[in-house]
N, CA, C, O and CB atoms as a CASP TS submission, in Angstrom:
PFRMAT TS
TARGET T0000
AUTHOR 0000-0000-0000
METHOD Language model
MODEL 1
PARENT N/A
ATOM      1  N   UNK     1     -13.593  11.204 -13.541  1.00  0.00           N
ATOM      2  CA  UNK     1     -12.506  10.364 -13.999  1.00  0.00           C
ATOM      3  C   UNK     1     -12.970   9.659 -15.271  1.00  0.00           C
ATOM      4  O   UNK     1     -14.097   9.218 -15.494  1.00  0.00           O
ATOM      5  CB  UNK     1     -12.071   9.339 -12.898  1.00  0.00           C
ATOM      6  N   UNK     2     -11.826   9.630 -16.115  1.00  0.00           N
ATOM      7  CA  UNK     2     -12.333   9.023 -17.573  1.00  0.00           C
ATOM      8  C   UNK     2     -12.742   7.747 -17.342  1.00  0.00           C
ATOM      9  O   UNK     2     -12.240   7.339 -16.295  1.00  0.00           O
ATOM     10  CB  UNK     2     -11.233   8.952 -18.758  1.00  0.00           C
ATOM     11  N   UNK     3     -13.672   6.671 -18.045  1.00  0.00           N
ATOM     12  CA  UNK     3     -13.913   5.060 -17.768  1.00  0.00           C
ATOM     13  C   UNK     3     -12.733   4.597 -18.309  1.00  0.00           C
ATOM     14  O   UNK     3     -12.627   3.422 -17.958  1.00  0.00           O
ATOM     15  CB  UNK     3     -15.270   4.281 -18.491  1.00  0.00           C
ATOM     16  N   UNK     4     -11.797   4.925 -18.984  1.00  0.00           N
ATOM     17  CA  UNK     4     -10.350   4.351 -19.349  1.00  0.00           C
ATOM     18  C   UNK     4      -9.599   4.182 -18.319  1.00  0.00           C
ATOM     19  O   UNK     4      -9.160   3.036 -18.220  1.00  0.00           O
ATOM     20  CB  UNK     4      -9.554   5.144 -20.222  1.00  0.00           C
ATOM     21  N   UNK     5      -9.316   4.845 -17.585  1.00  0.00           N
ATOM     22  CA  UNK     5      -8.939   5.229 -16.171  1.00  0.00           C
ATOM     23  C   UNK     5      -9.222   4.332 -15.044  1.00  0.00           C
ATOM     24  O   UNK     5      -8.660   3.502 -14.330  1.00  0.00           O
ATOM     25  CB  UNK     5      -9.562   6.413 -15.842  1.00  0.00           C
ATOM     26  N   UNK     6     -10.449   4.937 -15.240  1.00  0.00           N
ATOM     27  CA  UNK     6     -11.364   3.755 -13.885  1.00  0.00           C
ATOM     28  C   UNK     6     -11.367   2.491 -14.228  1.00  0.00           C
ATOM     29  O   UNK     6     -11.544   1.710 -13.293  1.00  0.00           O
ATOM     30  CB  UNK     6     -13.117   3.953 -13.601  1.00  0.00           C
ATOM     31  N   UNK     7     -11.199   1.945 -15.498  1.00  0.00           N
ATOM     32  CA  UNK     7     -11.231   0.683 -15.471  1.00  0.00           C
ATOM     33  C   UNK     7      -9.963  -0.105 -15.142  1.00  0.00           C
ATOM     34  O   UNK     7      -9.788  -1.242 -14.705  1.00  0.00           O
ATOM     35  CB  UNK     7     -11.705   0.367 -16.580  1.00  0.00           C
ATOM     36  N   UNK     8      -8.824   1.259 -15.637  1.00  0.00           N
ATOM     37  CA  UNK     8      -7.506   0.360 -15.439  1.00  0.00           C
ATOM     38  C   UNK     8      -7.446   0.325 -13.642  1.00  0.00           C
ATOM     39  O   UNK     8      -6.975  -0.723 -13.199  1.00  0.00           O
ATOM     40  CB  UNK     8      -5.852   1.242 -16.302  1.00  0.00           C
ATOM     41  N   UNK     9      -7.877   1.365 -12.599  1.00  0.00           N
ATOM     42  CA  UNK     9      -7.953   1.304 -11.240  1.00  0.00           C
ATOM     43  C   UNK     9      -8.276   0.047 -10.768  1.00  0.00           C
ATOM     44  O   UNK     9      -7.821  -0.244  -9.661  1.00  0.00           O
ATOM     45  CB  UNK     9      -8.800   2.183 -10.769  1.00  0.00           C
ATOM     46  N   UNK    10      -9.428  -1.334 -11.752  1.00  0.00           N
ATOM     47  CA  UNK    10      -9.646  -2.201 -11.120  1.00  0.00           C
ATOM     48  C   UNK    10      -9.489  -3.271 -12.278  1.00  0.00           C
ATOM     49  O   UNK    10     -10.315  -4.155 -12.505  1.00  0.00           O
ATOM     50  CB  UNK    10     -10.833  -2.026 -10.351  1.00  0.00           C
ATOM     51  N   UNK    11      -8.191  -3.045 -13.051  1.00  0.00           N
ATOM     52  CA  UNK    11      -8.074  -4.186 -13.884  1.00  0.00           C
ATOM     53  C   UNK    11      -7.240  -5.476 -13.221  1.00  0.00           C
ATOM     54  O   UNK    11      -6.545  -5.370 -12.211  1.00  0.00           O
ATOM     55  CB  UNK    11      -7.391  -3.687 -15.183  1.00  0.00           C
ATOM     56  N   UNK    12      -7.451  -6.805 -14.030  1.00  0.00           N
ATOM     57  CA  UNK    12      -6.783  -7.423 -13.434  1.00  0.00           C
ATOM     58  C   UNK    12      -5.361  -7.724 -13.853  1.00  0.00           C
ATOM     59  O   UNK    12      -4.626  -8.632 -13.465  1.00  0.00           O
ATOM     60  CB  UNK    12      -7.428  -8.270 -13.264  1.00  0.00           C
ATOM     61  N   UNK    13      -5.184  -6.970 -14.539  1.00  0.00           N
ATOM     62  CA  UNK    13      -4.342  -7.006 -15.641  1.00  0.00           C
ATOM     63  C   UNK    13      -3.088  -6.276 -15.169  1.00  0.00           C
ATOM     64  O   UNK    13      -3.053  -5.138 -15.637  1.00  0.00           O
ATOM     65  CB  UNK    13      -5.001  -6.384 -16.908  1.00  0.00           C
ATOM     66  N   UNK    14      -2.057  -6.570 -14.395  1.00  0.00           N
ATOM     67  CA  UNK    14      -0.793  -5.369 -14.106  1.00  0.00           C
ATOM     68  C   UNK    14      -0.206  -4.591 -14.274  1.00  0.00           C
ATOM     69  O   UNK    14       0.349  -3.864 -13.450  1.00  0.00           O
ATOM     70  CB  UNK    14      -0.143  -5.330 -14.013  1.00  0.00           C
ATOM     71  N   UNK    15      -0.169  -4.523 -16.362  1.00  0.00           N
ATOM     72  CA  UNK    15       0.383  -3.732 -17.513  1.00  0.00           C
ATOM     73  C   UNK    15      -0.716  -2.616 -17.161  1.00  0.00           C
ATOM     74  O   UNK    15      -0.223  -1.513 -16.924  1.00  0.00           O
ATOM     75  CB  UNK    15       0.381  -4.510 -19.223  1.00  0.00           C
ATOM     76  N   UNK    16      -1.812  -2.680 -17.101  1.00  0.00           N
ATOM     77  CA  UNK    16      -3.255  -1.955 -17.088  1.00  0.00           C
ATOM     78  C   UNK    16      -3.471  -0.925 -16.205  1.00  0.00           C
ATOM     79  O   UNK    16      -3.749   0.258 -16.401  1.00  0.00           O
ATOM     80  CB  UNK    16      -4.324  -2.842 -16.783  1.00  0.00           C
ATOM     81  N   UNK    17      -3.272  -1.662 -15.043  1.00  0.00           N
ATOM     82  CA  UNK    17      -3.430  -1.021 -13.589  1.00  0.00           C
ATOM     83  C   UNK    17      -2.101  -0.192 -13.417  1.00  0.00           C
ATOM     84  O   UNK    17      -2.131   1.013 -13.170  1.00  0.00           O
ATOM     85  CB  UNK    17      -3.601  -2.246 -12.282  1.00  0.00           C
ATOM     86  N   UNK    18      -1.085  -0.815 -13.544  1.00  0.00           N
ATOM     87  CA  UNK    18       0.159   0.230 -13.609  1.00  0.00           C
ATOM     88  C   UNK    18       0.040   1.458 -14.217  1.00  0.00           C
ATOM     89  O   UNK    18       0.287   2.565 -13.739  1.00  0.00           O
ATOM     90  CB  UNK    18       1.254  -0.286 -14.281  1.00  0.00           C
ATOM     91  N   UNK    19      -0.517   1.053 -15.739  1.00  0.00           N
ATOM     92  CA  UNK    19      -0.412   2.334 -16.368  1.00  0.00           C
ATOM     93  C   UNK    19      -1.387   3.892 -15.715  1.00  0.00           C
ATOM     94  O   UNK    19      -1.155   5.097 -15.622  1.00  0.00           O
ATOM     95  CB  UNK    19      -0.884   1.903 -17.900  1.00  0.00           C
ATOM     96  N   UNK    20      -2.695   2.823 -15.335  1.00  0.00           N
ATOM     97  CA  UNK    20      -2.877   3.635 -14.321  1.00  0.00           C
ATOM     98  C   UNK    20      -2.860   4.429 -13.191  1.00  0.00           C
ATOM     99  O   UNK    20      -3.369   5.528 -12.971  1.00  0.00           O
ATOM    100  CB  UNK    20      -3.056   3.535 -14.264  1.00  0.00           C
ATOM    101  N   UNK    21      -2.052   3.541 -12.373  1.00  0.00           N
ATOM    102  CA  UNK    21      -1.204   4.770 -11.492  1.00  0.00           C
ATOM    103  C   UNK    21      -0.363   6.254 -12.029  1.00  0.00           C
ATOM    104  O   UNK    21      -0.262   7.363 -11.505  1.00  0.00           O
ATOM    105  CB  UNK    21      -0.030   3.969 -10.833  1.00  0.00           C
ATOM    106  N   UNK    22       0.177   5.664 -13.347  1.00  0.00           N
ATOM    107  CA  UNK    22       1.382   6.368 -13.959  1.00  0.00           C
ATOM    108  C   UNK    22       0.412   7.704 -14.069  1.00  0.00           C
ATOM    109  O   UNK    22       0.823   8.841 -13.838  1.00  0.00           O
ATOM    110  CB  UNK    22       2.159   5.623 -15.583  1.00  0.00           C
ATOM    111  N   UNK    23      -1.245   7.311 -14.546  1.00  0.00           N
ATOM    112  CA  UNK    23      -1.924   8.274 -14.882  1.00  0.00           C
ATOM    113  C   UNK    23      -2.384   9.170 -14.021  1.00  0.00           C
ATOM    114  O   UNK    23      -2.026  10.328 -14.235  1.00  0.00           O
ATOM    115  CB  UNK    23      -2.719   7.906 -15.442  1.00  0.00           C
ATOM    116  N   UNK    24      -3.269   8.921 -12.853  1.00  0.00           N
ATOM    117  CA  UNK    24      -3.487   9.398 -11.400  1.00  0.00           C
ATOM    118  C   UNK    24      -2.293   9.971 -11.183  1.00  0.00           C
ATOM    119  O   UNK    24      -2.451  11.149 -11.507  1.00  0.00           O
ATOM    120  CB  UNK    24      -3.831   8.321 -10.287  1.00  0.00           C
ATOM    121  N   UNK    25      -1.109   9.800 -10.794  1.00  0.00           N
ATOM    122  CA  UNK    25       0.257  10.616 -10.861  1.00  0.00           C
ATOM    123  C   UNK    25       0.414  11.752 -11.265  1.00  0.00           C
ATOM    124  O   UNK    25       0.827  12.712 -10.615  1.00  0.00           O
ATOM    125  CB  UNK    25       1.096  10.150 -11.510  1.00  0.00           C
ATOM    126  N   UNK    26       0.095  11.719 -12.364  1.00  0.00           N
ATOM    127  CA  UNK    26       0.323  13.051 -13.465  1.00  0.00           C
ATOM    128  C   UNK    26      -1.158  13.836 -13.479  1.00  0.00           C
ATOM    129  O   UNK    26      -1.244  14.890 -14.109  1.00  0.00           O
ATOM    130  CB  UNK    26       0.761  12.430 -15.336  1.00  0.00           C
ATOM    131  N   UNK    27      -2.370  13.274 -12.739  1.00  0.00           N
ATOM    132  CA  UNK    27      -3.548  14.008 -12.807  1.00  0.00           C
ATOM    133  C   UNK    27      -3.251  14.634 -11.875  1.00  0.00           C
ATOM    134  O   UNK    27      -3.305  15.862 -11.939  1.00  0.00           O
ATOM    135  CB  UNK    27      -4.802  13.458 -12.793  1.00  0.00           C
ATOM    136  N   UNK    28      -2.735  13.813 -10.409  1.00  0.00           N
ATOM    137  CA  UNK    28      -2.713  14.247  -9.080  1.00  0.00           C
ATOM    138  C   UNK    28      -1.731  15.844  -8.921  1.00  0.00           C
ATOM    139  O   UNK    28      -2.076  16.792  -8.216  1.00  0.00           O
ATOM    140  CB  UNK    28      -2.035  12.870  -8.182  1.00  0.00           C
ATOM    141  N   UNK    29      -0.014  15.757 -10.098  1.00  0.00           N
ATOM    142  CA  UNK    29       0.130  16.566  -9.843  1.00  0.00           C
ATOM    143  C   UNK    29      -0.368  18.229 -10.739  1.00  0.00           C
ATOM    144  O   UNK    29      -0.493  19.412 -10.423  1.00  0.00           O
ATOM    145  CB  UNK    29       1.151  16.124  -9.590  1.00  0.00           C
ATOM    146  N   UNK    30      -0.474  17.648 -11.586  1.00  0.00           N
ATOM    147  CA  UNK    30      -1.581  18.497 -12.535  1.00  0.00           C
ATOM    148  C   UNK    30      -2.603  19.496 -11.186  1.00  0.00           C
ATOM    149  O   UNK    30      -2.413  20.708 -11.083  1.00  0.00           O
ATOM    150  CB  UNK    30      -2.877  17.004 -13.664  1.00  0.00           C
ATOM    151  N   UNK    31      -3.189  19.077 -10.663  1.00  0.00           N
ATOM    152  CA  UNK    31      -4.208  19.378  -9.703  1.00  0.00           C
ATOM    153  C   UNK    31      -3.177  20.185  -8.488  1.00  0.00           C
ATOM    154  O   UNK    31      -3.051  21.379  -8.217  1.00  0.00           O
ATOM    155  CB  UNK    31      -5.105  17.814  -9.155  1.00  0.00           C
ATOM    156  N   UNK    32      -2.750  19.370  -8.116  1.00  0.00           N
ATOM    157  CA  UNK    32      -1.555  20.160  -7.384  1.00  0.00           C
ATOM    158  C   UNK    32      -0.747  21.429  -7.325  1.00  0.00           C
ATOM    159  O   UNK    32      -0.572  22.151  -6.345  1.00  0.00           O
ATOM    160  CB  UNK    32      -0.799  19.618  -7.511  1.00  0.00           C
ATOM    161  N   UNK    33      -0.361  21.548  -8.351  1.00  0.00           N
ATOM    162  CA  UNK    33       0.176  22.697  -9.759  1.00  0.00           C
ATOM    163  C   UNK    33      -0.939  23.968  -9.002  1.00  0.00           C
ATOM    164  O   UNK    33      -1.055  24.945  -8.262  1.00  0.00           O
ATOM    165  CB  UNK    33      -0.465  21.984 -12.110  1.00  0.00           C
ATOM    166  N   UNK    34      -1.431  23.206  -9.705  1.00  0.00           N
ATOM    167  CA  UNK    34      -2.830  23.862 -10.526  1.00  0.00           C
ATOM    168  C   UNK    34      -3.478  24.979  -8.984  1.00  0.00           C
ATOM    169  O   UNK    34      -3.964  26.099  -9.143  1.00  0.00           O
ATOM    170  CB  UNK    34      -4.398  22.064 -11.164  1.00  0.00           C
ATOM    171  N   UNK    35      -3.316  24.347  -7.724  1.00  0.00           N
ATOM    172  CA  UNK    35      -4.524  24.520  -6.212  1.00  0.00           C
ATOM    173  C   UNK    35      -3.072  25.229  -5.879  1.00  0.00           C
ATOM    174  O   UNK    35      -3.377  26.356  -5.489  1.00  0.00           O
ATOM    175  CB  UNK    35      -5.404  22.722  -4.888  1.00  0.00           C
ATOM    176  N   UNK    36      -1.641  25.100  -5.848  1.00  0.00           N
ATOM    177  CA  UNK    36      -0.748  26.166  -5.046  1.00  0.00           C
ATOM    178  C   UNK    36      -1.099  27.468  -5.841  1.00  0.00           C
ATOM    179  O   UNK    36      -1.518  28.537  -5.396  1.00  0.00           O
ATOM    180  CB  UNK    36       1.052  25.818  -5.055  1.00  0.00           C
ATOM    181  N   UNK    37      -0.817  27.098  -7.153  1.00  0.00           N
ATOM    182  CA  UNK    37      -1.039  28.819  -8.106  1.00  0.00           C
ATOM    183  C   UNK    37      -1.912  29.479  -7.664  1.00  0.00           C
ATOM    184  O   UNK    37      -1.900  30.693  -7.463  1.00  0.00           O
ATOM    185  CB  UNK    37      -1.502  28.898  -9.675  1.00  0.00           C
ATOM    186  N   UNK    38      -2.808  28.672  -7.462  1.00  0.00           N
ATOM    187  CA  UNK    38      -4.369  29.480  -6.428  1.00  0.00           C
ATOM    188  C   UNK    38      -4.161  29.878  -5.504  1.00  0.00           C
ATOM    189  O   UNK    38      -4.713  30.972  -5.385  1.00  0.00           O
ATOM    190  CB  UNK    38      -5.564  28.757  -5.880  1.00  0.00           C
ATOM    191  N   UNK    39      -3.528  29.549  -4.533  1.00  0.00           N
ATOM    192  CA  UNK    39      -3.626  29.676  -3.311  1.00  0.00           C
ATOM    193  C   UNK    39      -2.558  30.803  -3.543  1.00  0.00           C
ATOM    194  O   UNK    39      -2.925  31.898  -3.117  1.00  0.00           O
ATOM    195  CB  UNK    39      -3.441  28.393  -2.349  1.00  0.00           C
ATOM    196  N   UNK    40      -0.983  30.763  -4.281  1.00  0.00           N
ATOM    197  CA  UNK    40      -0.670  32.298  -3.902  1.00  0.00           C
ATOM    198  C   UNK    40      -1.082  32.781  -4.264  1.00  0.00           C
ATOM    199  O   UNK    40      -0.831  33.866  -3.738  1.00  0.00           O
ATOM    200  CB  UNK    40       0.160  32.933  -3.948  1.00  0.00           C
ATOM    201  N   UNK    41      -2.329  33.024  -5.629  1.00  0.00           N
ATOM    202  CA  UNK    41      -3.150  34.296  -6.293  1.00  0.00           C
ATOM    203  C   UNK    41      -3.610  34.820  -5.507  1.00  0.00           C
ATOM    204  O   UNK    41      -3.765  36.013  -5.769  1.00  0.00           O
ATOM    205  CB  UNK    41      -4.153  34.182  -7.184  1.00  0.00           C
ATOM    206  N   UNK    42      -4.112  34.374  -4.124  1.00  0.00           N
ATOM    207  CA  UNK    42      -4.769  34.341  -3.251  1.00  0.00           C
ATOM    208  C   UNK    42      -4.150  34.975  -2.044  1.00  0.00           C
ATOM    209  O   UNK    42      -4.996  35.366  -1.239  1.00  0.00           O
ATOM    210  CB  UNK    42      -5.132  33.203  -3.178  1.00  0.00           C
ATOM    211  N   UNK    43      -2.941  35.176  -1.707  1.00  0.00           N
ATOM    212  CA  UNK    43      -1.994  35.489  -0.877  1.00  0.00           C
ATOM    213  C   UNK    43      -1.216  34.402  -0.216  1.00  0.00           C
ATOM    214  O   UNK    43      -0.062  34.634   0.147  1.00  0.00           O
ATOM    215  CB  UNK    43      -2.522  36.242  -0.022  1.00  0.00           C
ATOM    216  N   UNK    44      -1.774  33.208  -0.027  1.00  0.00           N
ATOM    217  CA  UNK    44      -1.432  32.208   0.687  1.00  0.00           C
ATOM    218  C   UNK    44       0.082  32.220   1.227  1.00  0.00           C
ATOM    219  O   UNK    44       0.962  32.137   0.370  1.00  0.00           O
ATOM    220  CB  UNK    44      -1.737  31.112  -0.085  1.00  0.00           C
ATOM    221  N   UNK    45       0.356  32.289   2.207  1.00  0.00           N
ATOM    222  CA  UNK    45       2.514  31.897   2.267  1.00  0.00           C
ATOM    223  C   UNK    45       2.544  30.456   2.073  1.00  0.00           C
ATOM    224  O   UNK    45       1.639  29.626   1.978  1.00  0.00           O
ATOM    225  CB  UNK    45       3.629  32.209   4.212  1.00  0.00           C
ATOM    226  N   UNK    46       3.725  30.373   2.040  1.00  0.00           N
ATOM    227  CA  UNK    46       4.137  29.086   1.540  1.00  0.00           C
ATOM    228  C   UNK    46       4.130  28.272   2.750  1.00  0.00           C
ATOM    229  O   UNK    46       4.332  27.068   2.594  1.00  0.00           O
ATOM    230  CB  UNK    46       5.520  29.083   0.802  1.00  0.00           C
ATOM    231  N   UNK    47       3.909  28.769   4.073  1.00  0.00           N
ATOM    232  CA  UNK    47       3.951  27.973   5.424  1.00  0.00           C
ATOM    233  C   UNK    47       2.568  27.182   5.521  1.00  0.00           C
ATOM    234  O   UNK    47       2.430  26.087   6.065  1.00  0.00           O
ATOM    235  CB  UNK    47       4.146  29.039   6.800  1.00  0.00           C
ATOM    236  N   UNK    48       1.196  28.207   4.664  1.00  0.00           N
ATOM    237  CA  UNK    48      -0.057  27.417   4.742  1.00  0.00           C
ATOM    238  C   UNK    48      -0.175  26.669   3.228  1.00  0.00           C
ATOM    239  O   UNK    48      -1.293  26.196   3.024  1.00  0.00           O
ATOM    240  CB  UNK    48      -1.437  28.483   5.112  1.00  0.00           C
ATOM    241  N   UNK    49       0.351  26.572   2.641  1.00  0.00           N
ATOM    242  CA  UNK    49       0.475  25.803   1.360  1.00  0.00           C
ATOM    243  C   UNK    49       1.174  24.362   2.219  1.00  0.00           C
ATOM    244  O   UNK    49       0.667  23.267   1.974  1.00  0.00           O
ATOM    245  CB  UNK    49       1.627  26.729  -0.041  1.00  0.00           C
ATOM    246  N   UNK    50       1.891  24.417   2.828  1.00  0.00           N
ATOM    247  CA  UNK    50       3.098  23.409   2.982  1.00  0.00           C
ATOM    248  C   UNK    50       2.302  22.580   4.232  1.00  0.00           C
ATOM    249  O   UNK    50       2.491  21.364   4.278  1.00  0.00           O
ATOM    250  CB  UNK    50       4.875  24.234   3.445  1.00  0.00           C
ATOM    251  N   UNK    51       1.551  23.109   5.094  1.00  0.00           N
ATOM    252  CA  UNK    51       0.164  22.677   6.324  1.00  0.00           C
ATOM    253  C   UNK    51      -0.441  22.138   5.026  1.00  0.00           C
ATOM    254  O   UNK    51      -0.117  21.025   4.612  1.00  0.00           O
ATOM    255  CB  UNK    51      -1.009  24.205   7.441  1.00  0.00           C
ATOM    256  N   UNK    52      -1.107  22.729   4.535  1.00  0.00           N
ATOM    257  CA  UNK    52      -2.529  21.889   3.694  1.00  0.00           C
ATOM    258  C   UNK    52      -2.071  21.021   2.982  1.00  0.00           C
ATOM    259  O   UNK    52      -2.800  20.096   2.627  1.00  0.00           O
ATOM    260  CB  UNK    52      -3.507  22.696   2.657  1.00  0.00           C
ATOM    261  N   UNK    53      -1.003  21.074   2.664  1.00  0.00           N
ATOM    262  CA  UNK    53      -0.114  19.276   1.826  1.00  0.00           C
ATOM    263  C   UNK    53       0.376  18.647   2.259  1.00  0.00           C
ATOM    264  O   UNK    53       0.770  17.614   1.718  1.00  0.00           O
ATOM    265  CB  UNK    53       0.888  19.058   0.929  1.00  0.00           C
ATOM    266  N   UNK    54       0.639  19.038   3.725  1.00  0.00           N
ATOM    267  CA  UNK    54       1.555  17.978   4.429  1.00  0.00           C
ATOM    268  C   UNK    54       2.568  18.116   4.807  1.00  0.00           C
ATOM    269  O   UNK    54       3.031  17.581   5.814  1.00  0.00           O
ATOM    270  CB  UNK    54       1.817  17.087   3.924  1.00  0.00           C
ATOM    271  N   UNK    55       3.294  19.098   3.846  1.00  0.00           N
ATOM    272  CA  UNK    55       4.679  19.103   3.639  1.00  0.00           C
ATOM    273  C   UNK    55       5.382  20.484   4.754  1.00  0.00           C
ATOM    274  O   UNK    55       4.636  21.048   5.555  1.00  0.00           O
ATOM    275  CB  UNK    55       4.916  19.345   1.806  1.00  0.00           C
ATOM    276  N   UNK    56       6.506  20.770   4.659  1.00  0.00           N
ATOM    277  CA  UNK    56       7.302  21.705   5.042  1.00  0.00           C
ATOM    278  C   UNK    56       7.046  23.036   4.114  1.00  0.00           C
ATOM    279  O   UNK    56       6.699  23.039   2.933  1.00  0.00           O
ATOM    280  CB  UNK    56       8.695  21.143   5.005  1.00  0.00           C
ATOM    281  N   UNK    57       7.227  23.811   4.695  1.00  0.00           N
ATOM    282  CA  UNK    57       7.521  25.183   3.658  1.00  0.00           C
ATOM    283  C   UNK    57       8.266  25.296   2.612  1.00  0.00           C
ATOM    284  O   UNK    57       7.961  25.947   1.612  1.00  0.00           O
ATOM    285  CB  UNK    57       8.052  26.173   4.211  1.00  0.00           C
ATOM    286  N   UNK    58       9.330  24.645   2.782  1.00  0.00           N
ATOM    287  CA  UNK    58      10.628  24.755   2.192  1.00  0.00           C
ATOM    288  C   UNK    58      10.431  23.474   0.691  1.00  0.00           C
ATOM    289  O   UNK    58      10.806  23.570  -0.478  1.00  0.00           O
ATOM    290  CB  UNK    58      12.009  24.307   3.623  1.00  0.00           C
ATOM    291  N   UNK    59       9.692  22.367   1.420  1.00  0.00           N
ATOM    292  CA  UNK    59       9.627  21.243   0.526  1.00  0.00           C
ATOM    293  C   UNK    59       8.067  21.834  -0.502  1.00  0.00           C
ATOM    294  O   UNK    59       7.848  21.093  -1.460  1.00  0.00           O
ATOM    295  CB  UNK    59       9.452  19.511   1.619  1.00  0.00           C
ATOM    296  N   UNK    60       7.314  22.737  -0.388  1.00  0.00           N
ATOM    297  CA  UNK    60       6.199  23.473  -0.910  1.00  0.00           C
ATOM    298  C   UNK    60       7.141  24.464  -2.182  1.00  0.00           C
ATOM    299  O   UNK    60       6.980  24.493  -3.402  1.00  0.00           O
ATOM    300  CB  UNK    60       5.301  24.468   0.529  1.00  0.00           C
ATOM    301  N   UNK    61       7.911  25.036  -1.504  1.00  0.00           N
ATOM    302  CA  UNK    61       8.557  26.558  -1.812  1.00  0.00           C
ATOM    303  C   UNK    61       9.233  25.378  -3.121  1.00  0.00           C
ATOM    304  O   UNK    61       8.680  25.275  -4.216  1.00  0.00           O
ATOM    305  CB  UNK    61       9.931  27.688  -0.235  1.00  0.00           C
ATOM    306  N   UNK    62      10.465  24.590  -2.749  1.00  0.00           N
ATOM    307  CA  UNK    62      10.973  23.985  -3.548  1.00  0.00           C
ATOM    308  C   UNK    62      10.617  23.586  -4.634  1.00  0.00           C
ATOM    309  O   UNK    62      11.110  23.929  -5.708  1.00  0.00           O
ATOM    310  CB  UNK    62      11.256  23.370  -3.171  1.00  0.00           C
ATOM    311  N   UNK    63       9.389  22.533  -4.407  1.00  0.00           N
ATOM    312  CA  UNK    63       8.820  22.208  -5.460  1.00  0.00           C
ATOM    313  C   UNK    63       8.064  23.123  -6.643  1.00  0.00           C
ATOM    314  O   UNK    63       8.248  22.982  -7.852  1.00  0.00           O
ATOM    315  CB  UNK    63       8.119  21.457  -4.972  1.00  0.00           C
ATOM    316  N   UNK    64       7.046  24.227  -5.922  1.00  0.00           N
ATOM    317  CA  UNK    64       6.234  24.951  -6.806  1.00  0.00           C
ATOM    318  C   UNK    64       6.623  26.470  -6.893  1.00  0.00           C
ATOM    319  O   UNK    64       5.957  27.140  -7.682  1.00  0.00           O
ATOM    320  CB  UNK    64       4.816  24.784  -6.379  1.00  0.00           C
ATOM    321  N   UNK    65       7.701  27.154  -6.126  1.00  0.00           N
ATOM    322  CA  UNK    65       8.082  28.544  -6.158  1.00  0.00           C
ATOM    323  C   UNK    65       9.090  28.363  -7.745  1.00  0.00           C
ATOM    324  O   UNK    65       9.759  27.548  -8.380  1.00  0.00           O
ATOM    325  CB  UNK    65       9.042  29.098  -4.461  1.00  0.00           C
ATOM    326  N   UNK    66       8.645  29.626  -7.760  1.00  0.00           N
ATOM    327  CA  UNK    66       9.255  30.211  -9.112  1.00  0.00           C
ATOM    328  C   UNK    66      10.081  31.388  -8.948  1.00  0.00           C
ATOM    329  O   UNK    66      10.600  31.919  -9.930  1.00  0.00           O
ATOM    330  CB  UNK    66       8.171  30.616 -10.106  1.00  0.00           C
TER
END
């Protein structure tokens, strides 16, 4: 994680720390993206994509099927 980042995680500052969430957000789904594409390169169905996130099949399929 960048120290820009990490610092806003424990600023005291609200403008700071917010922006940081905004950032983690967009890393988190970046990463996200990023681990389904894998997983169907991989064969994965969308029933074990949707187990390993939590989610439903349908709410997996929705979001990242193309």
């Amino acid at each position: 994680m960048d120290a820009q980042l990490s610092s806003g995680i424990t600023s005291d500052d609200p403008a700071v720390g917010l922006r940081a969430v905004v950032a983690l957000r967009r890393l988190a789904e970046q990463v996200e993206a990023a681990q389904v594409a894998q997983a169907r390169r991989q064969g994965w169905s969308w029933d074990q994509i949707g187990d390993a996130l939590g989610v439903s099949r349908q709410a997996a399929h929705k979001k990242h099927g193309r």
